[in-house]
PyMOL Python script that loads the backbone (N, CA, C, O; Angstrom):
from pymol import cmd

cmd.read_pdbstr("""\
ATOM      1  N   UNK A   1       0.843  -1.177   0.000  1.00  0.00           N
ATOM      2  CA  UNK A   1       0.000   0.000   0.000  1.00  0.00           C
ATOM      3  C   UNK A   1       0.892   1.245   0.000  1.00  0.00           C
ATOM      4  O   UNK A   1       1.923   1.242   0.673  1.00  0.00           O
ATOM      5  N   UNK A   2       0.547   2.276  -0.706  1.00  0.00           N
ATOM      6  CA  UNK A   2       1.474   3.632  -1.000  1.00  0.00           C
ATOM      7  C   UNK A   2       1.027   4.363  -0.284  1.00  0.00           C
ATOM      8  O   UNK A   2      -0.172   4.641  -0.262  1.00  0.00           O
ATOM      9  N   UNK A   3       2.347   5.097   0.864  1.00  0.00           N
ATOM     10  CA  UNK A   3       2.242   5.704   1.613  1.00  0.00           C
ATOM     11  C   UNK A   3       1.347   7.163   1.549  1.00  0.00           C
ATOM     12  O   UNK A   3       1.010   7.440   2.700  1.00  0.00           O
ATOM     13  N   UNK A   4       1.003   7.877   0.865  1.00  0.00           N
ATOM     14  CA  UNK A   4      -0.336   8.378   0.054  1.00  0.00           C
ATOM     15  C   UNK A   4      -2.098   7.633   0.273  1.00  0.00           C
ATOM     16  O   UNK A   4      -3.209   8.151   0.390  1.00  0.00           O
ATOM     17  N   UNK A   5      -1.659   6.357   0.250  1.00  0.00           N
ATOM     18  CA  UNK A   5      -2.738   5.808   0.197  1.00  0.00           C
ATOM     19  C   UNK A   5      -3.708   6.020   1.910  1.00  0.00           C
ATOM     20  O   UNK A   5      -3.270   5.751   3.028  1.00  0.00           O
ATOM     21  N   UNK A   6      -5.100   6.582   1.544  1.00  0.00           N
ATOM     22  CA  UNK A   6      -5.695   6.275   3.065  1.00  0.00           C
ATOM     23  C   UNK A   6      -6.019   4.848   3.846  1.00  0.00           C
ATOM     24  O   UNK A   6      -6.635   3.940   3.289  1.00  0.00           O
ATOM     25  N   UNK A   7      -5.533   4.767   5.189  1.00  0.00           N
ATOM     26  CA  UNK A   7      -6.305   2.851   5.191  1.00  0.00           C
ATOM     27  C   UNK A   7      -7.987   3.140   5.202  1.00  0.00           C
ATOM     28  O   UNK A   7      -8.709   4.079   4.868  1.00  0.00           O
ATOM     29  N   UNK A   8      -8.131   2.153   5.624  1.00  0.00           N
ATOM     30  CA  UNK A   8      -9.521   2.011   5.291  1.00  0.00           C
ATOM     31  C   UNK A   8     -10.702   2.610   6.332  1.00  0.00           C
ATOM     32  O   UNK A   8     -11.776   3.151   6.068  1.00  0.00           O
ATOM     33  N   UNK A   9      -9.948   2.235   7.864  1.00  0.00           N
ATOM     34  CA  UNK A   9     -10.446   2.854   8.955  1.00  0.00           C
ATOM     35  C   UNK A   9     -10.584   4.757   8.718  1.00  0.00           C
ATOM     36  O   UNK A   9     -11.515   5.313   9.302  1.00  0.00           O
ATOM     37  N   UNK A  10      -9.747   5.497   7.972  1.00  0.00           N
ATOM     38  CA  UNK A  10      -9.442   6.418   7.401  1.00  0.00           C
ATOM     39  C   UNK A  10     -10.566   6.998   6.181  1.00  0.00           C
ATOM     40  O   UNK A  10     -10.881   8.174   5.997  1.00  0.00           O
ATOM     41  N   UNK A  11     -11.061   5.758   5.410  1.00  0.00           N
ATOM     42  CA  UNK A  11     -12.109   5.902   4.711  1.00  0.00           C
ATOM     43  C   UNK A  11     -13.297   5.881   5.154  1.00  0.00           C
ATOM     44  O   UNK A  11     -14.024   6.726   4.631  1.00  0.00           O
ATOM     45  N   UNK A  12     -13.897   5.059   6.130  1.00  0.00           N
ATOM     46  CA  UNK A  12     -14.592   4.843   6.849  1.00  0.00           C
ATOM     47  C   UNK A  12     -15.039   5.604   7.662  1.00  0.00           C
ATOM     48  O   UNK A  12     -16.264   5.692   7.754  1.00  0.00           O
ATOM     49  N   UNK A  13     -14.242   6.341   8.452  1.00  0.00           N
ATOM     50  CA  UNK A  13     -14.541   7.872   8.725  1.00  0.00           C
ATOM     51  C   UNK A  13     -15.237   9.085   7.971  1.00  0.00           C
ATOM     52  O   UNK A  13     -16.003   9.885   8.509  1.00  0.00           O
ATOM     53  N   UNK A  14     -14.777   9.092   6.392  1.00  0.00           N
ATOM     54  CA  UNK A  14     -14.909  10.037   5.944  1.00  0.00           C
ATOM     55  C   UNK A  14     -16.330  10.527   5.711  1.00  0.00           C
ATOM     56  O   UNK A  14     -17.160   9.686   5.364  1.00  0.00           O
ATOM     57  N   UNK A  15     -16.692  11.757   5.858  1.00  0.00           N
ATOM     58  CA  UNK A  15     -18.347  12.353   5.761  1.00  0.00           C
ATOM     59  C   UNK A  15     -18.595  11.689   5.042  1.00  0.00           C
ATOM     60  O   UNK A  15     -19.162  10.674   5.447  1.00  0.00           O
ATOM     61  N   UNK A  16     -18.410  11.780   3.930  1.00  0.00           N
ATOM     62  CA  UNK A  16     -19.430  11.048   2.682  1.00  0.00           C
ATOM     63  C   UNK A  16     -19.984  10.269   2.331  1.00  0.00           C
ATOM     64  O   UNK A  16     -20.941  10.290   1.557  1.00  0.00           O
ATOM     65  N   UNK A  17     -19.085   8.733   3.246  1.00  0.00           N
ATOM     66  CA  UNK A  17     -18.662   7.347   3.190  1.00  0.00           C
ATOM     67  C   UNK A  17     -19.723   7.342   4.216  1.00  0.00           C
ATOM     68  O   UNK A  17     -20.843   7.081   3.777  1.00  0.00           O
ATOM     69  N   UNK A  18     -19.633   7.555   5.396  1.00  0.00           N
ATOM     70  CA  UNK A  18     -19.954   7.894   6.697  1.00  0.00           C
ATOM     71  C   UNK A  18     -21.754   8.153   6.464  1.00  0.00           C
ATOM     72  O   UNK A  18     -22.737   7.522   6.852  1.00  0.00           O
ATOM     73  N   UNK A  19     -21.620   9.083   5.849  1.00  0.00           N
ATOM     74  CA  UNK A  19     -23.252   9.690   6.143  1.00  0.00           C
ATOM     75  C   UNK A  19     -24.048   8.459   5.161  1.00  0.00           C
ATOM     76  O   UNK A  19     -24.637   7.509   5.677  1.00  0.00           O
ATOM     77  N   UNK A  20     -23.933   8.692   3.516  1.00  0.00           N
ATOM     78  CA  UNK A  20     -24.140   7.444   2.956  1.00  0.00           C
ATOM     79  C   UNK A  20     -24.723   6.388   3.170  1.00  0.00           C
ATOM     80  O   UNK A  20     -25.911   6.171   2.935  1.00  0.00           O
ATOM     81  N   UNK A  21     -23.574   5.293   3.849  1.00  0.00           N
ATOM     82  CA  UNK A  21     -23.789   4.532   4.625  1.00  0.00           C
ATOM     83  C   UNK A  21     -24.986   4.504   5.771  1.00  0.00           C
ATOM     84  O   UNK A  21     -25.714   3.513   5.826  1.00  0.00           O
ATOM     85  N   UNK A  22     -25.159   5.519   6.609  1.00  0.00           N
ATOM     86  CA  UNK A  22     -26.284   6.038   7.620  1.00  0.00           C
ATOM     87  C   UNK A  22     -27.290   5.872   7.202  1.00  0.00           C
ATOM     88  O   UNK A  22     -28.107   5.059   7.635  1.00  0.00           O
ATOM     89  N   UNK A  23     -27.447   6.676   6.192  1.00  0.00           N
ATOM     90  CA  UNK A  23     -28.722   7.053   5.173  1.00  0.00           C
ATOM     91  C   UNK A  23     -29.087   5.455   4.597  1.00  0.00           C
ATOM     92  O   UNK A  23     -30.161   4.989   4.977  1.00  0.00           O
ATOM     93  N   UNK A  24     -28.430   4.812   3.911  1.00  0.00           N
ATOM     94  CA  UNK A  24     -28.886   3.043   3.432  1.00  0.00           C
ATOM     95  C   UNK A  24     -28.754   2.607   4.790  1.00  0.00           C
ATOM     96  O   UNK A  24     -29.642   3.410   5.075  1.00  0.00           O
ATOM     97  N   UNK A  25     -28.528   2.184   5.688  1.00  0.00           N
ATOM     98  CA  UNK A  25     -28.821   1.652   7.279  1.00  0.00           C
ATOM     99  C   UNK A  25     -30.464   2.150   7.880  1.00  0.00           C
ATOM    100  O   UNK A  25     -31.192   1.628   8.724  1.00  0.00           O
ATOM    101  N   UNK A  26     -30.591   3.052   7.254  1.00  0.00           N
ATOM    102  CA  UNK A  26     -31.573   3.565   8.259  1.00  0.00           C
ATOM    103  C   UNK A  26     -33.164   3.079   7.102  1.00  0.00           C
ATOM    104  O   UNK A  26     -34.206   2.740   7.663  1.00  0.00           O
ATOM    105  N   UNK A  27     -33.081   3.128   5.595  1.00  0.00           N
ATOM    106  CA  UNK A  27     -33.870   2.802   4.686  1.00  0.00           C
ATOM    107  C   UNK A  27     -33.859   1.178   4.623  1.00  0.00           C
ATOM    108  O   UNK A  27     -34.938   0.607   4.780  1.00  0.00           O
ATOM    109  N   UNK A  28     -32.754   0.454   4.413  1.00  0.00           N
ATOM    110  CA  UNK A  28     -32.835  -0.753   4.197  1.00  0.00           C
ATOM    111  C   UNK A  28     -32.813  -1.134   5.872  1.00  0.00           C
ATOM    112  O   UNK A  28     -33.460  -2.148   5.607  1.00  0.00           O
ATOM    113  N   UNK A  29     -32.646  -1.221   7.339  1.00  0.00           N
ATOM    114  CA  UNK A  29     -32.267  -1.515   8.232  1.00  0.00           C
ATOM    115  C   UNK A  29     -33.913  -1.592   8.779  1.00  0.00           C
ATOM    116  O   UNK A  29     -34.234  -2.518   9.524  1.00  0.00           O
ATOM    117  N   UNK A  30     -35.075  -0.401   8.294  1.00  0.00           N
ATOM    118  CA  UNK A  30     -36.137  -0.164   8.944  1.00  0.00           C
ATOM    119  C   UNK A  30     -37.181  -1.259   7.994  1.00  0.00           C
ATOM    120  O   UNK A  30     -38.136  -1.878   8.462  1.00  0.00           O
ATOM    121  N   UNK A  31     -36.886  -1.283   7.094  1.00  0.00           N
ATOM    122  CA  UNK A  31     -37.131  -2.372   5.384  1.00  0.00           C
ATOM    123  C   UNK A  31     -37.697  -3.658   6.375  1.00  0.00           C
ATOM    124  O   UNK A  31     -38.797  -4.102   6.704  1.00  0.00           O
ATOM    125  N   UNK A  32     -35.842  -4.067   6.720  1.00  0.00           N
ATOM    126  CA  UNK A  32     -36.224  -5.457   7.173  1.00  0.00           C
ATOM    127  C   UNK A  32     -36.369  -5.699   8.329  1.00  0.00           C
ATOM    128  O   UNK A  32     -36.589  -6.868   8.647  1.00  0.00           O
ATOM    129  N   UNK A  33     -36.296  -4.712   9.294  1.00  0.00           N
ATOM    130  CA  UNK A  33     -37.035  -4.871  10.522  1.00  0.00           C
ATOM    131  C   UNK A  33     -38.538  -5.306  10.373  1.00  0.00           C
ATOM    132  O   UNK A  33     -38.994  -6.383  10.758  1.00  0.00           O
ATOM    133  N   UNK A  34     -39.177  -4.382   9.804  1.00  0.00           N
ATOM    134  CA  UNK A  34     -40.933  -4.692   9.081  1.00  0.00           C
ATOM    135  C   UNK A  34     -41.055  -6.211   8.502  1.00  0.00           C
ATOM    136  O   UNK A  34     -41.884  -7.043   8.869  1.00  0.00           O
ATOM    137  N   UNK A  35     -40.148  -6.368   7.617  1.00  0.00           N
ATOM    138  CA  UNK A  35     -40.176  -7.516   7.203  1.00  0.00           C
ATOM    139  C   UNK A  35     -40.137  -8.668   8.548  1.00  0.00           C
ATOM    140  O   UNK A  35     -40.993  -9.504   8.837  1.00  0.00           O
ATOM    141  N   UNK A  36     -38.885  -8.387   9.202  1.00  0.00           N
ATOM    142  CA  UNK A  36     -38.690 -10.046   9.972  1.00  0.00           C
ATOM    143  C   UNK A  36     -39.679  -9.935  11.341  1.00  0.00           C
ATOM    144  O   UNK A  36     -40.043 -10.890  12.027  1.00  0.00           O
ATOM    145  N   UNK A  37     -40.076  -8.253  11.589  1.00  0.00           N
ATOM    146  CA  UNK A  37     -40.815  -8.079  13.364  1.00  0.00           C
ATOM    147  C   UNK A  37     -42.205  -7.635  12.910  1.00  0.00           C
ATOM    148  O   UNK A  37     -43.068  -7.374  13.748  1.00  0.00           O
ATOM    149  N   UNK A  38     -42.405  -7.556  11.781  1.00  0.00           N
ATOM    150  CA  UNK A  38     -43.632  -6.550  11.504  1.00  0.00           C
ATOM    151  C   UNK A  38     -44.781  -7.170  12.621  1.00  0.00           C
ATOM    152  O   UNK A  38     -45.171  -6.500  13.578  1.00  0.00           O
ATOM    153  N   UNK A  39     -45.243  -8.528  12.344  1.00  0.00           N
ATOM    154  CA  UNK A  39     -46.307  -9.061  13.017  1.00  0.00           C
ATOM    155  C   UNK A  39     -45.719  -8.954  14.364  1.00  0.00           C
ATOM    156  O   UNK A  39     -46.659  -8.661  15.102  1.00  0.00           O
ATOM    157  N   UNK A  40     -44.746  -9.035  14.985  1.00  0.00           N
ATOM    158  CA  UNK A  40     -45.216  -8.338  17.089  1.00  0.00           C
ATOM    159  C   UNK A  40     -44.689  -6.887  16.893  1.00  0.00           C
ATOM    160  O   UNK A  40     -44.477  -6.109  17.823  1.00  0.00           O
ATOM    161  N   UNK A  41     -44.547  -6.677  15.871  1.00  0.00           N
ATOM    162  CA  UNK A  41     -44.603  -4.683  16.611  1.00  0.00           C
ATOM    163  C   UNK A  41     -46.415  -4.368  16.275  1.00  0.00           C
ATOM    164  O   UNK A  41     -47.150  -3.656  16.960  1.00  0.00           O
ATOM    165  N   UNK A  42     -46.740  -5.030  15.202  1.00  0.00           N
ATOM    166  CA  UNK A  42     -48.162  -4.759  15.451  1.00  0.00           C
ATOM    167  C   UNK A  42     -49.313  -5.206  16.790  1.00  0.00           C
ATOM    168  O   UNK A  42     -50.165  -4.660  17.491  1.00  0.00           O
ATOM    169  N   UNK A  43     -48.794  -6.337  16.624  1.00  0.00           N
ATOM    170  CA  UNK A  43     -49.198  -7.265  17.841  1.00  0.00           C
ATOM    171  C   UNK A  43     -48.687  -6.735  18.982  1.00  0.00           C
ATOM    172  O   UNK A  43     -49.203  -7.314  19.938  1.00  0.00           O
ATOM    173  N   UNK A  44     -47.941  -5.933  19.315  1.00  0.00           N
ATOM    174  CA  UNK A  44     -47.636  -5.210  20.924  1.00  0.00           C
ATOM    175  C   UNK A  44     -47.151  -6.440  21.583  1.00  0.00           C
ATOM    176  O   UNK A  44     -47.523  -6.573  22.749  1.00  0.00           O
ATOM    177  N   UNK A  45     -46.196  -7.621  20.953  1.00  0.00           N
ATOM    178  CA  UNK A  45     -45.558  -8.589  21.741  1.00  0.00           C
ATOM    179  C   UNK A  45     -44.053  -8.795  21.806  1.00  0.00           C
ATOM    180  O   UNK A  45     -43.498  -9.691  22.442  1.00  0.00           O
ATOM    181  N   UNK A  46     -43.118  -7.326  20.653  1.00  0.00           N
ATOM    182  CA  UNK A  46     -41.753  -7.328  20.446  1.00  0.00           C
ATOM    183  C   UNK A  46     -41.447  -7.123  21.676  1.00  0.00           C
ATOM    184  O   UNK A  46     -41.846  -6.142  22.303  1.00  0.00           O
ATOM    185  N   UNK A  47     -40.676  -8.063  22.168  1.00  0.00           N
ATOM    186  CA  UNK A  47     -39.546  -8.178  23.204  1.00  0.00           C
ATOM    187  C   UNK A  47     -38.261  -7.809  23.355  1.00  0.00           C
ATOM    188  O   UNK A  47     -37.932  -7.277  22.295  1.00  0.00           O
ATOM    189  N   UNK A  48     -37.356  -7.811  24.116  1.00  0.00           N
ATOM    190  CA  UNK A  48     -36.094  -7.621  24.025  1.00  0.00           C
ATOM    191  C   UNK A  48     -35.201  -8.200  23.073  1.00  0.00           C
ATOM    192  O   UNK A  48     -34.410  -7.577  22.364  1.00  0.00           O
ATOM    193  N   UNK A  49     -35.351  -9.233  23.101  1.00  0.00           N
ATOM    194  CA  UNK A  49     -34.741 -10.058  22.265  1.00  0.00           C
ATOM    195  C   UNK A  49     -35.442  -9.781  20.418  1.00  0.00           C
ATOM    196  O   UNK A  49     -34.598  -9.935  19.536  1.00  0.00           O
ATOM    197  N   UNK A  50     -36.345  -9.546  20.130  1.00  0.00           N
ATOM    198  CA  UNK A  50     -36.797  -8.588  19.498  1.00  0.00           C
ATOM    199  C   UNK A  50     -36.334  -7.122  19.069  1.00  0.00           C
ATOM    200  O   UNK A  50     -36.296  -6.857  17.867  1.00  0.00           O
ATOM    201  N   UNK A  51     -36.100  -6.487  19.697  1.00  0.00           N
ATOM    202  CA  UNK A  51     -35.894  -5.277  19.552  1.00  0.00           C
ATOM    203  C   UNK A  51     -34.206  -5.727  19.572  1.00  0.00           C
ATOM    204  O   UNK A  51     -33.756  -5.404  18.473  1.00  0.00           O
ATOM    205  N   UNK A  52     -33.360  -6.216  20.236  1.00  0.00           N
ATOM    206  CA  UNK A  52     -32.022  -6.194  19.784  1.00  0.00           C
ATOM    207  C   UNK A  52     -31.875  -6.783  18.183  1.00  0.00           C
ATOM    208  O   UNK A  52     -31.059  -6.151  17.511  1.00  0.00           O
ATOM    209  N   UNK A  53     -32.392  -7.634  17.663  1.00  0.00           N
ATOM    210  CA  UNK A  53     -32.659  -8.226  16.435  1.00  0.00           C
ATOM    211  C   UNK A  53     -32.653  -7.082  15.399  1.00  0.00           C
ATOM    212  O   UNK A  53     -31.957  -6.878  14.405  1.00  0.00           O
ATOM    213  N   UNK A  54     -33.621  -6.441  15.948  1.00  0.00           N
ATOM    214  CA  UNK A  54     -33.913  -5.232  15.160  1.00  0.00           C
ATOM    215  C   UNK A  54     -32.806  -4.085  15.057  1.00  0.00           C
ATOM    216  O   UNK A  54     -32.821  -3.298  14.111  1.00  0.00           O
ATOM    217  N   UNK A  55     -31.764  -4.016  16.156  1.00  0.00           N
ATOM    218  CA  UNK A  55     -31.092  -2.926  16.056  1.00  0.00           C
ATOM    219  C   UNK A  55     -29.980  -3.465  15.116  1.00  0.00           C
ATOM    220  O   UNK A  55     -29.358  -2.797  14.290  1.00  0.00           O
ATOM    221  N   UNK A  56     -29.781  -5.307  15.488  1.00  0.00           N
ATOM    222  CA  UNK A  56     -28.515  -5.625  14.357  1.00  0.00           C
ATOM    223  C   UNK A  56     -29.353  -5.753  13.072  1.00  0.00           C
ATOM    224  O   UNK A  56     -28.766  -6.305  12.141  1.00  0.00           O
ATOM    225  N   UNK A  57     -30.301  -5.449  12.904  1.00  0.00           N
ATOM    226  CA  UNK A  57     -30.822  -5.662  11.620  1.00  0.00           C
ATOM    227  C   UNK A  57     -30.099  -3.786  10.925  1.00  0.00           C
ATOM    228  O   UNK A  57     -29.410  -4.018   9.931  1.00  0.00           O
ATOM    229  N   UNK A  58     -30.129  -2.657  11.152  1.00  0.00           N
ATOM    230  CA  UNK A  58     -29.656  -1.918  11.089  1.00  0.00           C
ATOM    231  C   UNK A  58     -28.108  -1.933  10.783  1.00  0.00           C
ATOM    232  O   UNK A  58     -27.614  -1.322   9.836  1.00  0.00           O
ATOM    233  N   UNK A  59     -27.452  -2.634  11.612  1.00  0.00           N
ATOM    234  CA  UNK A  59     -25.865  -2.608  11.527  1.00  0.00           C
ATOM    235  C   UNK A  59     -25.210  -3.498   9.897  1.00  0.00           C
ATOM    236  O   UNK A  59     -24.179  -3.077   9.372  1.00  0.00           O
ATOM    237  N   UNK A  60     -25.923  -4.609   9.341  1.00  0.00           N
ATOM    238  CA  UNK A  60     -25.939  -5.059   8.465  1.00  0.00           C
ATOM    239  C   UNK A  60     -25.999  -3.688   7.278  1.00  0.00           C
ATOM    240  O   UNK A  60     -25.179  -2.800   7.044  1.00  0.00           O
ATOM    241  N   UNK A  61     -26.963  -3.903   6.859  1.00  0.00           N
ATOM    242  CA  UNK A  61     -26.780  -2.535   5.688  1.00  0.00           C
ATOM    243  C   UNK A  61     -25.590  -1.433   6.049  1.00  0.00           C
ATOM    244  O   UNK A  61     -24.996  -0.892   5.117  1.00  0.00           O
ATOM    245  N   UNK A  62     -25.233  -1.090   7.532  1.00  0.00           N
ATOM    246  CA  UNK A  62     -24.660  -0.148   7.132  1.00  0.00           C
ATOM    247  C   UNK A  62     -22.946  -0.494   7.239  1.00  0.00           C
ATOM    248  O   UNK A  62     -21.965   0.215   7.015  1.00  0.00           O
ATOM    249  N   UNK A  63     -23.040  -1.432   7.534  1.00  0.00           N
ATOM    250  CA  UNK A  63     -21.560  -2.488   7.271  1.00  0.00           C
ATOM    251  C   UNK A  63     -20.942  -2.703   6.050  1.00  0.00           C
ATOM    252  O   UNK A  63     -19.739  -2.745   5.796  1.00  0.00           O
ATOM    253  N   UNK A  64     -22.349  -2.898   4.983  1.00  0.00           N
ATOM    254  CA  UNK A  64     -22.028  -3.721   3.328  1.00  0.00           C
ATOM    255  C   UNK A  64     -21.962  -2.078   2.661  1.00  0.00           C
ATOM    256  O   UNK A  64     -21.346  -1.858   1.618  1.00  0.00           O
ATOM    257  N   UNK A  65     -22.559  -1.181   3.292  1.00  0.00           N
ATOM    258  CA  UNK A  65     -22.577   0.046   2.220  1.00  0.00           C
ATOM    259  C   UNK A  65     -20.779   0.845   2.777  1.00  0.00           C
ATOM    260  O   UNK A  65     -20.030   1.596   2.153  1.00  0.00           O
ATOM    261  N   UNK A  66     -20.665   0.275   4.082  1.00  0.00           N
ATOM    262  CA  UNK A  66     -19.322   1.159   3.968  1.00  0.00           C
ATOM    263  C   UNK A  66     -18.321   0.333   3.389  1.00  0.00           C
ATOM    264  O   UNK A  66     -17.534   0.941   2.663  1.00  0.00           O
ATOM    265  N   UNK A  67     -18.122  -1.003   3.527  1.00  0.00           N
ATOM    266  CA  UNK A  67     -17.138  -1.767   2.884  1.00  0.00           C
ATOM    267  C   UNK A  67     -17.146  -1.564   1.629  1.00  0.00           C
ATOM    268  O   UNK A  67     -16.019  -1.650   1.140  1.00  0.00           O
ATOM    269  N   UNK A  68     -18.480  -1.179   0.452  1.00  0.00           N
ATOM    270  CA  UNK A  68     -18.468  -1.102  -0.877  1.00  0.00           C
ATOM    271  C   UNK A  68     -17.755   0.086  -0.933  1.00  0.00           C
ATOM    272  O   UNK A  68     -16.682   0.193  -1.527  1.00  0.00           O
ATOM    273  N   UNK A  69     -18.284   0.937  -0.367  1.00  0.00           N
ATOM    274  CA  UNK A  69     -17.414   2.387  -0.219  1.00  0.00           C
ATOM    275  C   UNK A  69     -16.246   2.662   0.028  1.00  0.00           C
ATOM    276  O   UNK A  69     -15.648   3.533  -0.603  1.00  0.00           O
ATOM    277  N   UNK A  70     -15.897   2.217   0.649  1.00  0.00           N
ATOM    278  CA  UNK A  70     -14.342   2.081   0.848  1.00  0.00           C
ATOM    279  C   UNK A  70     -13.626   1.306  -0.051  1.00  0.00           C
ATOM    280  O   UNK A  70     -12.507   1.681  -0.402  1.00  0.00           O
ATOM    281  N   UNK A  71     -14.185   0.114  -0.540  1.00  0.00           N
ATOM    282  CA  UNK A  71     -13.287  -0.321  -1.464  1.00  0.00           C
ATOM    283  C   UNK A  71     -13.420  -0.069  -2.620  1.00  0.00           C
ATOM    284  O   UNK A  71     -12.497  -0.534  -3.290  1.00  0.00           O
ATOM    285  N   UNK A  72     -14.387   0.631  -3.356  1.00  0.00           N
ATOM    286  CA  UNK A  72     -14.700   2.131  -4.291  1.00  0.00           C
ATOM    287  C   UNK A  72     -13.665   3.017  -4.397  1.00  0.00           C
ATOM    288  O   UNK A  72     -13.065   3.116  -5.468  1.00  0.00           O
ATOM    289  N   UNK A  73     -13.291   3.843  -3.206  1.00  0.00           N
ATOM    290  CA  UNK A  73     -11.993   4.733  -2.733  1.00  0.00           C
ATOM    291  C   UNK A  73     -11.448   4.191  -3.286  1.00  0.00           C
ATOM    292  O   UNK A  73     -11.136   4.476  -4.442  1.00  0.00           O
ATOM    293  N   UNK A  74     -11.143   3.265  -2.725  1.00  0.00           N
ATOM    294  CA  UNK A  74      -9.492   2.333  -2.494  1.00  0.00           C
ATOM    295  C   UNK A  74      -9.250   2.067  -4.495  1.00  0.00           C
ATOM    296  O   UNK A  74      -8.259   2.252  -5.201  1.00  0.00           O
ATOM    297  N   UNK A  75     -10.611   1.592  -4.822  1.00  0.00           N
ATOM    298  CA  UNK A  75      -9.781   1.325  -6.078  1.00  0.00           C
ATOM    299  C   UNK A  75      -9.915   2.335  -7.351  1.00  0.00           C
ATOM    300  O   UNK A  75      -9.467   2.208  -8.491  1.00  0.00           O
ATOM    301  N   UNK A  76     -10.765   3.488  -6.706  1.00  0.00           N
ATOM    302  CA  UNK A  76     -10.453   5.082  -7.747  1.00  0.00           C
ATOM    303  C   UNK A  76      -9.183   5.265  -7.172  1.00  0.00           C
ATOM    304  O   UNK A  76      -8.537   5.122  -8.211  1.00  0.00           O
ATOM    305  N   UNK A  77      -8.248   5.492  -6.223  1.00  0.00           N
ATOM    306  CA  UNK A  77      -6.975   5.716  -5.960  1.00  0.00           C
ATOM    307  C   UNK A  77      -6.181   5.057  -6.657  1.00  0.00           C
ATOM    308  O   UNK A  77      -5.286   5.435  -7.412  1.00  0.00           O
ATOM    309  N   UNK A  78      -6.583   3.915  -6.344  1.00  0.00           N
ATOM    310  CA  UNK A  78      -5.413   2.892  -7.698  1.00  0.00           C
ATOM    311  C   UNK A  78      -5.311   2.924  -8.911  1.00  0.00           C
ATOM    312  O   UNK A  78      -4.259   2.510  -9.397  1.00  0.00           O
ATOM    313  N   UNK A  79      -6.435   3.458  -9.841  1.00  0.00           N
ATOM    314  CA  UNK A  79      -6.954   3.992 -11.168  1.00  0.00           C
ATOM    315  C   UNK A  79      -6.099   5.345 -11.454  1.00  0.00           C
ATOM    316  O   UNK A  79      -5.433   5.555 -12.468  1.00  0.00           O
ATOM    317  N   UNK A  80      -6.238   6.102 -10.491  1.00  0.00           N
ATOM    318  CA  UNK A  80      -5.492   7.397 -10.407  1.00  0.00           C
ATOM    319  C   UNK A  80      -4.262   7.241 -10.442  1.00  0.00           C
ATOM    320  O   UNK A  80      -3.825   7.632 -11.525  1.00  0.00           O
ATOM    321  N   UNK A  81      -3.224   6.726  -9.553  1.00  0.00           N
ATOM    322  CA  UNK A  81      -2.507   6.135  -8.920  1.00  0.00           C
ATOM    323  C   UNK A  81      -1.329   5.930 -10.427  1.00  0.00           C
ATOM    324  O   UNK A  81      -0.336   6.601 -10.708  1.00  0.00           O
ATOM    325  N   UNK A  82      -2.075   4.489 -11.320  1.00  0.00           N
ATOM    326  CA  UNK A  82      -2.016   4.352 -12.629  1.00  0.00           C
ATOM    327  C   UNK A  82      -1.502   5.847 -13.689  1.00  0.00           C
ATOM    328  O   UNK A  82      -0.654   5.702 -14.570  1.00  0.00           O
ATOM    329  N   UNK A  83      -2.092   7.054 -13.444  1.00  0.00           N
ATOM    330  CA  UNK A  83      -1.972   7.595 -15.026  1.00  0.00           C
ATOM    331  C   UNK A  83      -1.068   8.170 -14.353  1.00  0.00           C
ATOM    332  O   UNK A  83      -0.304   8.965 -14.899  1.00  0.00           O
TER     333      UNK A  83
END
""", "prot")
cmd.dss("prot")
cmd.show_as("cartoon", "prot")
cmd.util.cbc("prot")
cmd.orient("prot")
């Protein structure tokens, strides 16, 4: 890796990457919450164990949108990098 180059924790940070990511977590994360809890949040029977389900249901999307993102960066730098 070229000392130029950002790591990834570095990308991952960045606003853009960062917010992005938030924004698909919070659309796809609320998606499949409905999908997998819909019947006991209607039903008034979601539990704890429930509702934690639901919060890693959130962390998923916003895991796969920063890894695409970052390794997006990573390989417009290397493209660049090139000319």
């Amino acid at each position: 890796m070229s000392r130029r180059e950002l790591s990834s924790m570095a990308l991952m940070l960045r606003p853009d990457i960062r917010n992005r990511s938030i924004k698909v977590a919070l659309v796809v994360g609320t998606i499949l919450g409905c999908i997998n809890h819909g019947d006991s949040i209607v039903a008034g029977t979601l539990d704890a164990a429930g509702i934690i389900k639901i919060m890693i249901s959130y962390c998923v999307p916003y895991s796969v949108s920063t890894w695409s993102s970052v390794q997006t960066a990573k390989d417009d730098f290397k493209k660049q990098q090139a000319f």
